[in-house]
C-alpha positions in Angstrom: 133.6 193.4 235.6 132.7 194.1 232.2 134.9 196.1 230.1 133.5 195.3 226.5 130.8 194.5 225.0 131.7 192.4 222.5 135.1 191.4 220.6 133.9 194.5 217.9 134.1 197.2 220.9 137.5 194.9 222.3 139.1 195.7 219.2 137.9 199.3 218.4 139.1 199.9 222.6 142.1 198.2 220.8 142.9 200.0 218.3 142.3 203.3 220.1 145.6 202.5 222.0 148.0 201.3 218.8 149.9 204.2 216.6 147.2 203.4 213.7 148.6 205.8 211.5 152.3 204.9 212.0 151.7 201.2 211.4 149.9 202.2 208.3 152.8 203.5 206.8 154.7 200.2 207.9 154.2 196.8 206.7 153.5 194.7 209.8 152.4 190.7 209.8 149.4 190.2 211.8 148.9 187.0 213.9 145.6 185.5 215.8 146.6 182.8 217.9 143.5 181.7 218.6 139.8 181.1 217.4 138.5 183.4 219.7 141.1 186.4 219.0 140.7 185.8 215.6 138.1 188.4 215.0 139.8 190.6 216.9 143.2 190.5 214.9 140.6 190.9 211.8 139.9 193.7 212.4 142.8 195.0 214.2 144.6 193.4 210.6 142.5 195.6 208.4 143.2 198.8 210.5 146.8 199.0 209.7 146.0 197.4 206.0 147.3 194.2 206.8 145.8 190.5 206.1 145.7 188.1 208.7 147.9 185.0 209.9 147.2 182.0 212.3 149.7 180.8 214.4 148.6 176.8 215.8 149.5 175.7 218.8 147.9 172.8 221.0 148.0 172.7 224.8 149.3 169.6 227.0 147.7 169.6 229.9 147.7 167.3 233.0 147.2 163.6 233.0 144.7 163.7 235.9 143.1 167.3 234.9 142.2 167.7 231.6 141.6 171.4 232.1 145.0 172.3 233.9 147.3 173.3 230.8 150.8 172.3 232.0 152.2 173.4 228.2 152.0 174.3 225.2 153.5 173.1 221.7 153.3 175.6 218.4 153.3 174.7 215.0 156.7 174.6 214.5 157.5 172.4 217.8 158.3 175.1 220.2 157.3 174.2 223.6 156.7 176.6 226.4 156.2 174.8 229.9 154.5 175.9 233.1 157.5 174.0 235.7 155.5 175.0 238.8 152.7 172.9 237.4 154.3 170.3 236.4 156.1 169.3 239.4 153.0 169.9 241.4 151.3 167.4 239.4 154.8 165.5 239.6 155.1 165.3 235.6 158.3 164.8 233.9 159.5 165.9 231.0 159.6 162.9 229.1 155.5 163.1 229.3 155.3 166.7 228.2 157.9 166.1 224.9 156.3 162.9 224.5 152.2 164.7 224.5 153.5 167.6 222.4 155.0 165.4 219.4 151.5 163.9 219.3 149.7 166.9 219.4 151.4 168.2 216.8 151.2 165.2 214.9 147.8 164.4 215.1 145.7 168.2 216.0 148.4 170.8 214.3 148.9 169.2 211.4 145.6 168.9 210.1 145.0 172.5 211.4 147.6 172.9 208.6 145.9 171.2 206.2 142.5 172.7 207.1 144.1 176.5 207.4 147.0 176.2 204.7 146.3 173.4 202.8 149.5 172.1 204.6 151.7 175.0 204.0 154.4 175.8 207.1 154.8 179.1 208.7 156.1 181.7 206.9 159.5 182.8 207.7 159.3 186.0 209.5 163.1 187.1 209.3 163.4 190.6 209.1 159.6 191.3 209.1 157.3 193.5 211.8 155.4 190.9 213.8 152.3 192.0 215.4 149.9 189.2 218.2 147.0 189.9 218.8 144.0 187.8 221.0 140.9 188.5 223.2 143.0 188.0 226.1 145.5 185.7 228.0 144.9 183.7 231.3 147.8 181.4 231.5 150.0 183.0 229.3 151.4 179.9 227.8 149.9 180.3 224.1 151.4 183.8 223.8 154.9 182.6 225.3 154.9 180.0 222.8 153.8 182.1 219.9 156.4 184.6 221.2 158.9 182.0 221.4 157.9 180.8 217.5 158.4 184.3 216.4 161.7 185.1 217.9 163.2 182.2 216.5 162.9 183.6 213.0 164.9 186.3 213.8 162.1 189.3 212.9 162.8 193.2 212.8 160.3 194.2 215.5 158.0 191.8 217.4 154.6 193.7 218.9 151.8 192.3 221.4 148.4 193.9 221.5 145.6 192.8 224.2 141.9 194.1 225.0 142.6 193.2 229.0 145.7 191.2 229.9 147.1 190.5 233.9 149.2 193.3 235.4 151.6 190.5 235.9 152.3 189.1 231.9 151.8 193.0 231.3 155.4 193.6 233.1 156.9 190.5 231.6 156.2 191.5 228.2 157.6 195.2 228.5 160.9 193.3 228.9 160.5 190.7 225.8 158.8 192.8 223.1 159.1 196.1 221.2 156.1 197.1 221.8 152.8 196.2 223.5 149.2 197.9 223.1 147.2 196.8 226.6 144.9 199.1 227.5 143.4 197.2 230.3 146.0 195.5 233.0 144.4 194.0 235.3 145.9 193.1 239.0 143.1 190.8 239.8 142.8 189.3 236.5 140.3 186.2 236.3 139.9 185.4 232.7 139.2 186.8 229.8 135.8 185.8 228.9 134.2 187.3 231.6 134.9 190.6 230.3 133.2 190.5 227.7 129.2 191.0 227.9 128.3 189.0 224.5 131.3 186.2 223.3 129.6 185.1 219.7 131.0 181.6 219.1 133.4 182.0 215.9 134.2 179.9 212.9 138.2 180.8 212.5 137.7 179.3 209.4 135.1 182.3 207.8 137.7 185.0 209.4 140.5 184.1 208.0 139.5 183.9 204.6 137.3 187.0 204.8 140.7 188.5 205.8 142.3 187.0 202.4 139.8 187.9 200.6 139.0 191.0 201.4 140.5 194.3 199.6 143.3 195.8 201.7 144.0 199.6 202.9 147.1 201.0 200.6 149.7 202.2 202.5 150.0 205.7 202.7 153.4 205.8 201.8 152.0 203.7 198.5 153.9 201.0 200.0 152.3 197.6 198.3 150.9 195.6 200.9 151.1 192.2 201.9 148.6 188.8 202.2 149.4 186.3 205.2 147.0 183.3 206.1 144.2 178.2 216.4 142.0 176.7 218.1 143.2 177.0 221.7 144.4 180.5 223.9 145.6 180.3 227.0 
């Protein structure tokens, strides 16, 4: 089933759904969590006059099945774990701590480097975090990031999804203020294949266009503010 036919008309279907011209007069941080959302928080960023953020995180997956994602490690050493898996695969947790201090040694920092010349997260106590990817198939990278940002302590913490599953859909009306997901799916496959055309993006080009590039004034004259992951899941 196609519902888009490219990340462009993903995030304009986005942005359709969102309070534009509320968050406008806010001052929100915007977050991609991944290199393929990243063009869609772009432009989702420069709708509400906002610059863009990255948020790293770095899979584990299984010792015998490289493709199975059993968890997920954030820049800041959160770790969001999928138990089910792991005990199916018969893992213990002593794996999964052990696989997320080397990823984030070894793939997160240098994402760091690469993204912020090294620079941590910025704190986001008391600040309106917005999340924003293509979609989500496991969940895990969104939980984690979820889990990063919550953490901080912020004012208001906001999800917004092209297509999401019915299922995370429910979860996250109980863990966030407020989530834009026009398209819940009950048989969700994944996210790719809703999309006619997937371009393959350099994160690395969006992200700086998105510093770069002049942003809307708030219409409250508000001054606005600059913010600067290779995985979703």
């Amino acid at each position: 089933m196609i519902l888009f036919e490219n990340r462009e008309d993903a995030a304009e279907k986005l942005i359709a759904s969102m309070p534009i011209e509320q968050m406008k007069k806010e001052v929100w941080e915007v977050f991609a969590i991944s290199e393929n959302g990243a063009q869609i928080a772009a432009i989702v960023a420069k709708a509400i006059g906002s610059k863009l953020d990255y948020l790293f995180t770095e899979p584990i997956t299984s010792p015998v099945n490289k493709d199975c994602w059993i968890a997920v490690v954030s820049e800041t050493e959160e770790i969001v774990i999928n138990h089910n898996l792991a005990n199916a695969f018969e893992i213990n947790t002593d794996y999964i701590y052990g696989e997320a201090k080397r990823k984030h040694d070894e793939r997160i920092l240098s994402y760091l480097y690469k993204y912020r010349k090294g620079g941590a997260l910025r704190n986001m106590h008391g600040k309106n975090v917005l999340i924003v990817d293509e979609g989500a198939d496991t969940g895990l990278t969104l939980m984690v990031s979820l889990k990063t940002i919550f953490a901080m302590n912020p004012a208001r913490v906001a999800v917004a999804f092209p297509v999401i599953p019915e299922s995370l859909a429910t979860e996250l009306f109980s863990l966030v203020d407020d989530a834009y997901l026009p398209n819940r799916l009950l048989h969700y496959v994944e996210a790719k294949s809703y999309y006619r055309v997937l371009d393959l993006v350099d994160p690395v080009i969006v992200i700086e266009s998105s510093r770069t590039e002049k942003p809307t004034k708030k219409e409250n004259n508000e001054p606005t503010t600059d913010h600067a992951n290779p995985n979703t899941q």
